[in-house]
TITI-91625 format. One record per residue (C-alpha): residue in one letter; z, x, y. Coordinates in nm, 2 decimals. Layout:
<vextis>
VEXTI   resn       zz       xx       yy
VEXTI      A        Z        X        Y
...
</vextis>
This chain:
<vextis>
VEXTI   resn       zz       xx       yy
VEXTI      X    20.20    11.51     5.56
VEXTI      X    20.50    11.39     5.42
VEXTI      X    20.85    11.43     5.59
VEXTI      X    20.93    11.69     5.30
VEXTI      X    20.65    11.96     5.43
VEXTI      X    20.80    11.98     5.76
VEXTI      X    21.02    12.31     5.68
VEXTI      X    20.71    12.48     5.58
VEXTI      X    20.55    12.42     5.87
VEXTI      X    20.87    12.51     6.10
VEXTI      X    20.90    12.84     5.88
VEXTI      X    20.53    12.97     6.00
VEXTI      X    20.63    12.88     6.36
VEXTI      X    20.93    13.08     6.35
VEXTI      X    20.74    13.36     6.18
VEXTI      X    20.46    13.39     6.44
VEXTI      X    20.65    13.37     6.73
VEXTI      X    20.85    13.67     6.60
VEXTI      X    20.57    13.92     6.62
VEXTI      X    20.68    13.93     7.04
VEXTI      X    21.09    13.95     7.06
VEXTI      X    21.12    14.18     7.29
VEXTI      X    20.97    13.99     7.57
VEXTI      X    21.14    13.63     7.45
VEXTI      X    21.36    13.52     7.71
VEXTI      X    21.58    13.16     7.80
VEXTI      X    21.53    12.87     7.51
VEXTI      X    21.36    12.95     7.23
VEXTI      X    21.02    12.81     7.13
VEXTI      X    21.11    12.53     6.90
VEXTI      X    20.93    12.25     6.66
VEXTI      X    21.28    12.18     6.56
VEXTI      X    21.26    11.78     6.40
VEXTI      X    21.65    11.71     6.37
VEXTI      X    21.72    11.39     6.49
VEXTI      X    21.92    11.42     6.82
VEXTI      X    22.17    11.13     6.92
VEXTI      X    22.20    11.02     7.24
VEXTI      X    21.85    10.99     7.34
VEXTI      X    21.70    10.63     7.32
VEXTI      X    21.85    10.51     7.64
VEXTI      X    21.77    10.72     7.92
VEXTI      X    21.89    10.63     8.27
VEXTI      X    21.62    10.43     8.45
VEXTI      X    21.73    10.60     8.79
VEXTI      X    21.55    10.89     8.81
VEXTI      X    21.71    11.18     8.97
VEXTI      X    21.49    11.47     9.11
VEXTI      X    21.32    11.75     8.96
VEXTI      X    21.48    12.07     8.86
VEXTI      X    21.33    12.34     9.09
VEXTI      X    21.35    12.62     8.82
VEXTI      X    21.13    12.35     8.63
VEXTI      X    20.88    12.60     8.44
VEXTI      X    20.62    12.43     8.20
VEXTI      X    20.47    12.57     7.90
VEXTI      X    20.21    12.79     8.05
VEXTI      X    20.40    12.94     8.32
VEXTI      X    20.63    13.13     8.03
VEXTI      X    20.37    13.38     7.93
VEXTI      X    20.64    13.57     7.79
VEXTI      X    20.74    13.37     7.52
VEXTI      X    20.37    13.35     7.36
VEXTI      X    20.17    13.62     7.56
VEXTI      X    20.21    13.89     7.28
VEXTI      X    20.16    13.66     7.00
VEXTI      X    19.73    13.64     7.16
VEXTI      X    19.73    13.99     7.13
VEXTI      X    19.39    14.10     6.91
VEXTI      X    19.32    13.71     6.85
VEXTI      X    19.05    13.55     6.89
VEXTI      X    19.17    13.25     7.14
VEXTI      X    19.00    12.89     7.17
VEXTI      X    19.16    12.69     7.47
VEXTI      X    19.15    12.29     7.53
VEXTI      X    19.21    12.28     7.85
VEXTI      X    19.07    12.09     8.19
VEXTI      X    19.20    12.10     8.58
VEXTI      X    19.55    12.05     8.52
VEXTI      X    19.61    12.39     8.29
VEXTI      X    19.76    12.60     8.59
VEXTI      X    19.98    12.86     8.58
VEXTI      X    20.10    12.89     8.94
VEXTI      X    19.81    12.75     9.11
VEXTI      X    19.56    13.01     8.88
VEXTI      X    19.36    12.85     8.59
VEXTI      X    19.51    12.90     8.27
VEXTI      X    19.14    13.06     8.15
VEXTI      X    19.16    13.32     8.45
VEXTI      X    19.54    13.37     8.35
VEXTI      X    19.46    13.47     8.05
VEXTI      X    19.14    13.67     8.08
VEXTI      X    19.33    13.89     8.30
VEXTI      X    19.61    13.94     8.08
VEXTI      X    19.37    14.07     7.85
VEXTI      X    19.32    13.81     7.59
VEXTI      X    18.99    13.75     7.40
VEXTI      X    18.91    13.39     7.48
VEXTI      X    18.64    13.30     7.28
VEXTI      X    18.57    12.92     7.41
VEXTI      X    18.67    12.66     7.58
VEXTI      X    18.72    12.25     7.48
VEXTI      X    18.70    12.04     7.73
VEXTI      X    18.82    11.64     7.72
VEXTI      X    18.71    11.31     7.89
VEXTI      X    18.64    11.39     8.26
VEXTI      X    18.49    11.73     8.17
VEXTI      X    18.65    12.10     8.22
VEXTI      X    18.67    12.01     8.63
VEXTI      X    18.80    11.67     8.51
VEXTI      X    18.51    11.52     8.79
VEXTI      X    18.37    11.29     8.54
VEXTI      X    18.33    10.93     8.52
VEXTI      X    18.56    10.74     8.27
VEXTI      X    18.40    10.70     8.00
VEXTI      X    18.12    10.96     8.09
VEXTI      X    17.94    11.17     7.84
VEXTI      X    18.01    11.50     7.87
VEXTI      X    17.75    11.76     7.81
VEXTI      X    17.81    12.10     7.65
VEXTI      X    17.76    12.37     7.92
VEXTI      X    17.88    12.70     8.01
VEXTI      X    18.14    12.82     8.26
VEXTI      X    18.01    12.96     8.55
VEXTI      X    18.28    13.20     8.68
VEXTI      X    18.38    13.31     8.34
VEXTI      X    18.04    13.27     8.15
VEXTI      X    18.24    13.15     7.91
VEXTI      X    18.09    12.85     7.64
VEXTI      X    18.20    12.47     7.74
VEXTI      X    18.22    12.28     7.43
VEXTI      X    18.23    11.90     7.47
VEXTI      X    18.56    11.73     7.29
VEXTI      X    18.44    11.40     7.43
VEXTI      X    18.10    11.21     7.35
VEXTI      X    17.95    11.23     7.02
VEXTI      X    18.19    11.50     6.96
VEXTI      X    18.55    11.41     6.95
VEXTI      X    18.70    11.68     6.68
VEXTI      X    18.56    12.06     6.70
VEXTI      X    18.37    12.13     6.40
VEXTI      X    18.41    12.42     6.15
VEXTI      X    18.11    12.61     6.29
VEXTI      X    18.28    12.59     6.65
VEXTI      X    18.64    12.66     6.50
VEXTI      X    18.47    13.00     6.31
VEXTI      X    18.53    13.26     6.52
VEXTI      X    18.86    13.14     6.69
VEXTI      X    19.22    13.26     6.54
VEXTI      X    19.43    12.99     6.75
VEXTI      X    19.37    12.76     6.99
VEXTI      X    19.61    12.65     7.30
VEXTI      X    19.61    12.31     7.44
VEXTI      X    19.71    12.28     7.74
VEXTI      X    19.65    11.94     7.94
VEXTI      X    19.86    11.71     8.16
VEXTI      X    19.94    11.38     8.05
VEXTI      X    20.09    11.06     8.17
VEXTI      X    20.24    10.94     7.91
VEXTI      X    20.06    10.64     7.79
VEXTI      X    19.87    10.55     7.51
VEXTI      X    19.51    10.48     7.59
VEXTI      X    19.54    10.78     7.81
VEXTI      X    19.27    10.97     7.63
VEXTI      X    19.43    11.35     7.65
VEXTI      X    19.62    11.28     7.38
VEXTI      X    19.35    11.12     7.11
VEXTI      X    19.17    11.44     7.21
VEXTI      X    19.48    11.65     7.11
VEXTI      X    19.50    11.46     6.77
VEXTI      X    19.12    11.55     6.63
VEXTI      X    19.23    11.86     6.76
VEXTI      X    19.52    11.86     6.53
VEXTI      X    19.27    11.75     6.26
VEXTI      X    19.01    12.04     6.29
VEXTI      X    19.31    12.26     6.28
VEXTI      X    19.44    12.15     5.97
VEXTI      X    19.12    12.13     5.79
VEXTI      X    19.02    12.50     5.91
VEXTI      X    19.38    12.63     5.88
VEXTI      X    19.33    12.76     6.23
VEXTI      X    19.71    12.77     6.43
VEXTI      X    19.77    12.52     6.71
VEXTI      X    19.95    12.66     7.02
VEXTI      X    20.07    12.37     7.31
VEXTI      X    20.18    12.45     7.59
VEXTI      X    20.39    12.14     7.69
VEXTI      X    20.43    11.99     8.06
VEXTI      X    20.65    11.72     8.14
VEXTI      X    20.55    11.33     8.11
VEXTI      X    20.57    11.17     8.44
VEXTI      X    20.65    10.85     8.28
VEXTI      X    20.90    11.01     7.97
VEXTI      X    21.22    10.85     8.09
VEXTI      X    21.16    10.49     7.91
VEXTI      X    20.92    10.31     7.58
VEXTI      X    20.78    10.00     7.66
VEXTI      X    20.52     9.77     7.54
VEXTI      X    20.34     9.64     7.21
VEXTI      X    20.34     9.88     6.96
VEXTI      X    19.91     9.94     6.84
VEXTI      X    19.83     9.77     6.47
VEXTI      X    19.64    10.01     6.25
VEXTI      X    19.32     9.74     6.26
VEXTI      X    19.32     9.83     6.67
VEXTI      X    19.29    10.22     6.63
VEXTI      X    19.03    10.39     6.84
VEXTI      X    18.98    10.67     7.04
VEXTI      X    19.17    10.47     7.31
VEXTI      X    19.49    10.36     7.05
VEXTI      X    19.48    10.61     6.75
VEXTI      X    19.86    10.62     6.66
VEXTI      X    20.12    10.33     6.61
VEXTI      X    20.31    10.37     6.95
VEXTI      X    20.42    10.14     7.23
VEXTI      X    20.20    10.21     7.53
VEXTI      X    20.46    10.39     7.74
VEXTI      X    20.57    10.59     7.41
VEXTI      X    20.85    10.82     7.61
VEXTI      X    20.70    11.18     7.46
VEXTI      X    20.56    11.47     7.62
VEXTI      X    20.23    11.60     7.44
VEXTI      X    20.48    11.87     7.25
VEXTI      X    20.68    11.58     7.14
VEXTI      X    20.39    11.38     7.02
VEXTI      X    20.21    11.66     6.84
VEXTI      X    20.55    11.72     6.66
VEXTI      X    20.55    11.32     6.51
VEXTI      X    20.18    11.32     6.42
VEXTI      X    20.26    11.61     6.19
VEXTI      X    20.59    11.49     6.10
VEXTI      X    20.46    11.15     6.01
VEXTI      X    20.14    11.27     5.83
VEXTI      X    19.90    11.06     6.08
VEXTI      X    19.68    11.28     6.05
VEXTI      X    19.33    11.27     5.81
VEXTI      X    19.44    11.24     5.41
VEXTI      X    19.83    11.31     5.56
VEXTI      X    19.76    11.71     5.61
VEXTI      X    19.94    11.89     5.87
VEXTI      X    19.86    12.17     6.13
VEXTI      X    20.02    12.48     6.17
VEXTI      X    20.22    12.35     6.49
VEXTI      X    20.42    12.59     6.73
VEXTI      X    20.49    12.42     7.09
VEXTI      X    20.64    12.66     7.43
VEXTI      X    20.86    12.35     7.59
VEXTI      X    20.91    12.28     7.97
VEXTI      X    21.20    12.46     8.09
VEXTI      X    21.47    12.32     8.29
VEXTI      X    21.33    11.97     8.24
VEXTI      X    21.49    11.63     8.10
VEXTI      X    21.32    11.29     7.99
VEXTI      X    21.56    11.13     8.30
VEXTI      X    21.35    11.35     8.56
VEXTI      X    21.15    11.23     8.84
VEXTI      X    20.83    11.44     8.81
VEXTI      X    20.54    11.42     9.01
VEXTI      X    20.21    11.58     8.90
VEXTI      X    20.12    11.87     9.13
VEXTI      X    19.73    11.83     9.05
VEXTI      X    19.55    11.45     9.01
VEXTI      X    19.51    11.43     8.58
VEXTI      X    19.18    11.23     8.62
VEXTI      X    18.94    11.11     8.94
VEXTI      X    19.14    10.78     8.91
VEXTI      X    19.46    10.87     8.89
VEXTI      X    19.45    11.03     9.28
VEXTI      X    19.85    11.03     9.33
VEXTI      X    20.19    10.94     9.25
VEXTI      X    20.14    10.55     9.34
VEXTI      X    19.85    10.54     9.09
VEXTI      X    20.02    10.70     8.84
VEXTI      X    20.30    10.52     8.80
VEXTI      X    20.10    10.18     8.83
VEXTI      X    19.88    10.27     8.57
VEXTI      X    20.04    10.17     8.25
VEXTI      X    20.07     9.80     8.42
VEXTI      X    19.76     9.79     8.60
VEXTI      X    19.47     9.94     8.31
VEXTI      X    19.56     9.67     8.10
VEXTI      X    19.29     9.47     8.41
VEXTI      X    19.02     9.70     8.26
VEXTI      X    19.00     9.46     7.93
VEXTI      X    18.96     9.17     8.18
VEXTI      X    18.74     9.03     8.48
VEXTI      X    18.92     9.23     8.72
VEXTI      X    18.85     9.54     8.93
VEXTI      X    19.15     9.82     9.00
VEXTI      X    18.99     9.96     9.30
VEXTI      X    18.81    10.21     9.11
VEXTI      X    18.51    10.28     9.42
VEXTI      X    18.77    10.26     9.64
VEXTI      X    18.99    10.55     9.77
VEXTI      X    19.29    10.33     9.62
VEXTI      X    19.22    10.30     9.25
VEXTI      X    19.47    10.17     9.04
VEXTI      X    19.65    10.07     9.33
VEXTI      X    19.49     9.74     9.39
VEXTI      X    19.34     9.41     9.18
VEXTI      X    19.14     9.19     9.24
VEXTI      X    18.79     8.98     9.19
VEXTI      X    18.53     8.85     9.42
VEXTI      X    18.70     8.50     9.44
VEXTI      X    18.91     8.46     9.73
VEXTI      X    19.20     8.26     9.55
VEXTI      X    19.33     8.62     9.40
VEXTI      X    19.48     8.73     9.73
VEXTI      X    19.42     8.77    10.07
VEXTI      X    19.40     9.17    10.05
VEXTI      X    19.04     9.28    10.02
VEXTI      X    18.84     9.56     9.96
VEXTI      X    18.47     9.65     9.85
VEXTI      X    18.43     9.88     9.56
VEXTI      X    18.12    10.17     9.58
VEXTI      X    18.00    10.46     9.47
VEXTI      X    18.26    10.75     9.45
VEXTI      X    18.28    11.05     9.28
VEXTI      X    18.45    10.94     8.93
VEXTI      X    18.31    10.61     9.01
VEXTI      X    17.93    10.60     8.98
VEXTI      X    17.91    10.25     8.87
VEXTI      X    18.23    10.06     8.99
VEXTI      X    18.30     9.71     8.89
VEXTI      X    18.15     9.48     9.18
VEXTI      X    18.01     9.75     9.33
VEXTI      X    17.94     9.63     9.69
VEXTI      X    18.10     9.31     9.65
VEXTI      X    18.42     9.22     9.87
VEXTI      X    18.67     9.17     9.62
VEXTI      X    19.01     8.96     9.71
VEXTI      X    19.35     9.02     9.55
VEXTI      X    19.68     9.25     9.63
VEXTI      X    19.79     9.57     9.79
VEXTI      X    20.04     9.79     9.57
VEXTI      X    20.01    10.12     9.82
VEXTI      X    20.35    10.08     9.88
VEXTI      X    20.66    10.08     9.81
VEXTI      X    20.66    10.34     9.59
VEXTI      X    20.63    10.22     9.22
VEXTI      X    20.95    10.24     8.98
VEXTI      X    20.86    10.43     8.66
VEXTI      X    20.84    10.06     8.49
VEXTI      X    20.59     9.87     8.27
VEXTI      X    20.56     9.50     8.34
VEXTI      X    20.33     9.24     8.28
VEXTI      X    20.36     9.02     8.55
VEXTI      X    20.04     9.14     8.73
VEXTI      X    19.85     9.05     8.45
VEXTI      X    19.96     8.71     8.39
VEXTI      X    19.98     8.63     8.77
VEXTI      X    19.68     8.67     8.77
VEXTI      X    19.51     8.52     8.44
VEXTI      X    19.69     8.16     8.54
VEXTI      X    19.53     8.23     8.89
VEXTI      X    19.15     8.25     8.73
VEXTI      X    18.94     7.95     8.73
VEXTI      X    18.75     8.07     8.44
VEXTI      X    19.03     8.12     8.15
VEXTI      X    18.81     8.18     7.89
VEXTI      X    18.62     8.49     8.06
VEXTI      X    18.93     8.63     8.23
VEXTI      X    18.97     8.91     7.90
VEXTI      X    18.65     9.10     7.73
VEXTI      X    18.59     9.28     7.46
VEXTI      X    18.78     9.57     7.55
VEXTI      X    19.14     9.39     7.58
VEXTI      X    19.21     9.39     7.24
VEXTI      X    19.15     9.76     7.16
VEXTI      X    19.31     9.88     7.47
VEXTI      X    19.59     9.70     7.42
VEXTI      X    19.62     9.79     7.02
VEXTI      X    19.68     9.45     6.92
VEXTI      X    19.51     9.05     6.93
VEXTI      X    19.87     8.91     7.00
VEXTI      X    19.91     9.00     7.37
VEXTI      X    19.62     8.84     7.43
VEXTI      X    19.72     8.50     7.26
VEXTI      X    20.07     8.51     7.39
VEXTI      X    19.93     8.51     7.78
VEXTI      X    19.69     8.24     7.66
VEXTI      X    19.94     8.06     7.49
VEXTI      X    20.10     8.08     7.87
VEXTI      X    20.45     8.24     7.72
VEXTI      X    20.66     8.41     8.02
VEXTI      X    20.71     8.79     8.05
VEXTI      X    21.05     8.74     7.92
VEXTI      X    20.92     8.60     7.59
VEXTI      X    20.68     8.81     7.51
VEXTI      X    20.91     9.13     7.59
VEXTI      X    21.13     8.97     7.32
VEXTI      X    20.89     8.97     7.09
VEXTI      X    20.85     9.33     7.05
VEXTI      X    21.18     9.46     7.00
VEXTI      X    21.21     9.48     6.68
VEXTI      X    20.90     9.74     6.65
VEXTI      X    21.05     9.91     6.97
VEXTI      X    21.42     9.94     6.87
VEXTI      X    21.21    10.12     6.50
VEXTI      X    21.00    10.33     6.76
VEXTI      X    21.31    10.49     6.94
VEXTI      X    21.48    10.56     6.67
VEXTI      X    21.16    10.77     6.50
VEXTI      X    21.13    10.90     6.86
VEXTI      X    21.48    11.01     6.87
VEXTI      X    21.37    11.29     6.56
VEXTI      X    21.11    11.44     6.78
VEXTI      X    21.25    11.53     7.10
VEXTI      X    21.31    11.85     7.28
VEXTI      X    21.40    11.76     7.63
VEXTI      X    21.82    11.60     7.56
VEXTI      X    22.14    11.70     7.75
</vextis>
């Protein structure tokens, strides 16, 4: 959609969400674009938490009224909680009609290997249809969309590109628009939101891991994100959904936030978390991340013993079926502890790439694509420093912010 459409779509949003006034209470729900100043350099310290934080789905009363007679579709998985209850019960005893439920990569328990087909399957407290989003079906289809009025997303991200969720939430976008259905999210915050870093993805590297042109740490909450796909008409033949987004209360960009339930079976804590937009760049190479070990994305390293003198042995685990040297005693580094700084670097990466023996094997197939671009790649082989390849993407990043800057809805 082009920039000038934007009005129509805030119009509808402010229509809808005026059906339930009575019960509106604290900010108002907005999808407000206006470009905010102040916001491209957030403080790197992170101070803690508000503890009247309140994400989207906790502040029924700003959207609870608005379900009322509608037939509801919800995208949800593990992480859509409203005070430790599901956000399906939640809303089944409110009273709302849910009609079906979407479910992304790692399934509707989020149990699921990466990468793991997902089947279609029914829920067994609720009885309620389980319609894959992930598989041979990425984008719901007309027929599925039919007898739904709106549907909520609701999912925790963590705030990197190739983190799935969020390609998930853009076909969802999609369907919407092509079946005029209305798209309610239900934001949470982005454990990673207080800084952009890293290449930004060429349009001849989209996939399902890299579908919009933004660095890998992009700085944006799924709200936030769903608000610049619209704005900037990324989506199929540049149409745009009818958007409305309940933001986090009490929450900044600056704020330490730590996820109160794991977002996938790899990503088991804080550590992980904050390591992972440095460390899954190792899945487009040779080496393993410790997934089959209860330490994954905590650790690297290859069955060669020059990588380190930390081992482990990768196995079978739940999320990990089919680990990367599965049973073989791997040698590299420990990165448990300290606690990681909400920071992207490379140095892991390039440590150990001039550490290989075997150069020309150290990246597959997969780099490339993950990564969004062939240039990293050449840059390392090239055997440029951190420090010169960081320079060589601030151009696109000082654009990025600024576009950022038009999106946002968590500034002081």
């Amino acid at each position: 959609m082009s920039i000038k459409l934007i009005p129509i779509v805030l119009i509808i949003t402010q229509v809808f969400f005026r059906s339930c006034p009575a019960k509106r209470t604290g900010k108002p729900i907005t999808t407000d674009t206006t470009t905010q100043k102040g916001t491209s350099t957030l403080p790197t310290k992170a101070k803690p938490i508000d503890s009247t934080l309140q994400v989207g789905a906790a502040q029924m009363e700003h959207y609870l009224d608005a379900l009322e007679n509608k037939r509801v579709g919800l995208v949800v998985n593990h992480t859509s909680l409203v005070n430790g209850v599901h956000l399906v019960d939640t809303l089944l005893a409110s009273g709302v009609k849910v009609q079906k439920i979407f479910a992304p990569e790692h399934g509707f328990r989020g149990t699921a290997d990466a990468g793991e087909v997902i089947q279609n399957a029914k829920d067994t407290k609720t009885g309620l249809p389980i319609i894959s989003l992930y598989g041979s079906n990425k984008k719901p289809t007309a027929a599925q969309l039919k007898d739904i009025d709106i549907l909520i997303f609701d999912i925790q991200d963590v705030g990197v590109r190739f983190y799935t969720y969020i390609s998930t939430m853009h076909y969802v976008m999609e369907a919407c628009a092509d079946n005029r259905k209305r798209l309610l999210i239900l934001d949470r915050p982005n454990p990673h939101g207080n800084y952009v870093d890293g290449c930004v993805l060429k349009p001849a590297y989209r996939s399902f891991v890299g579908m919009h042109p933004i660095p890998i740490v992009h700085g944006l909450t799924v709200g936030e994100l769903a608000r610049m796909i619209n704005g900037e008409g990324w989506l199929l033949s540049g149409k745009a959904c009818i958007l409305q987004v309940v933001p986090v209360k009490n929450y900044h960009h600056s704020d330490a936030y730590t996820l109160p339930v794991k977002p996938s079976p790899n990503l088991p804590n804080q550590q992980a978390i904050l390591l992972y937009p440095s460390l899954c760049l190792f899945e487009g190479t040779k080496m393993s991340v410790g997934r089959g070990t209860p330490f994954p994305f905590q650790v690297v390293g290859a069955p060669d013993a020059r990588f380190g003198d930390f081992q482990f042995t990768p196995s079978a685990t739940a999320g990990a079926k089919n680990p990367l040297y599965k049973g073989q005693t791997c040698y590299g580094i420990d990165l448990r502890t300290p606690l990681a700084k909400r920071a992207f670097t490379l140095r892991y990466l390039i440590d150990f790439y001039r550490k290989s023996p075997n150069k020309n094997t150290f990246f597959n197939n997969f780099f490339d694509k993950l990564v969004g671009t062939d240039k990293l790649r050449k840059q390392i082989v090239a055997g440029m420093s951190e420090e010169e390849i960081r320079a060589s993407w601030q151009e696109e990043l000082t654009a990025y912010r600024t576009l950022r800057e038009k999106y946002l809805l968590y500034f002081k």
